[in-house]
N, C-alpha and C positions, 0 to 999 in steps of 0.2 A: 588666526585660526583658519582664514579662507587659505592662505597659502601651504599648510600644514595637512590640510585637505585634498589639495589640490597636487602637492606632490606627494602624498602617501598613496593618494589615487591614481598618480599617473606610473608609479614604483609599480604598483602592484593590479596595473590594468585591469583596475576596478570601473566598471563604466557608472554604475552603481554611487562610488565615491565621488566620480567626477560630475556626473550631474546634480548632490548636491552639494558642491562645492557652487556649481551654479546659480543653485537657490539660496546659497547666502550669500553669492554674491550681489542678488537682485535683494535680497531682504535689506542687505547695506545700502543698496542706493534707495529703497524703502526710505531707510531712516534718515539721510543724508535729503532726500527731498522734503519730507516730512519738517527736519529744520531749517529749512531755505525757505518755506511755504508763509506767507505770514498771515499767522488766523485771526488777526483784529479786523475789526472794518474800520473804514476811514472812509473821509467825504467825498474821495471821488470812487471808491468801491466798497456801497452801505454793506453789499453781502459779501466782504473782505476778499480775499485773495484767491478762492477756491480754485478757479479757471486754471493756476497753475499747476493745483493738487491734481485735478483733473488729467491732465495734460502727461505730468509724469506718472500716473499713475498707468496710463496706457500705454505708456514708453516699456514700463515696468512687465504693464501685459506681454505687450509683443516680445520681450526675452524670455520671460516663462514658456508662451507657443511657441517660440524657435527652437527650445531644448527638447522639445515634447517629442519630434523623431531619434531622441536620443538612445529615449528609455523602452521603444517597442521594437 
C-alpha cells in the first residue's frame, strides 16, 4: 500500500499523497516496534521493557516533525 501511495503521489505530484505516504510509513514502524517491544516484566525489569517503547516512540516523533514543512 505504502509503495502504491507513494508512486501514485509521486505520478501525479501530489504533495498531499506523498506525505501521507509518510504517515504510513511511520505507522508501519509504529507496529514493527510495538512487536519488538516486550510487555512482560521479568526479574531484572519488574516494570518490563517500556524504556524501548519509549525510545522508539520518539524516533517515530521526530519523522512526523520532519514531514511537517512539508505540508505548509
Amino acid at each position: 500500500m505504502v509503495a502504491l501511495k507513494a508512486t501514485v503521489g509521486w505520478m501525479a505530484e501530489s504533495l498531499r499523497l506523498l506525505v501521507d505516504t509518510l504517515h504510513s510509513v511511520t505507522d508501519s514502524a509504529n507496529s514493527v516496534r510495538d512487536c519488538l517491544a516486550n510487555p512482560h516484566p521479568d526479574r531484572d525489569y519488574p516494570y518490563s521493557h517500556h524504556k524501548f517503547e519509549s525510545i522508539g516512540a520518539l524516533g517515530i516523533a521526530c519523522l512526523k516533525f520532519s514531514k511537517a514543512p512539508l505540508t505548509a
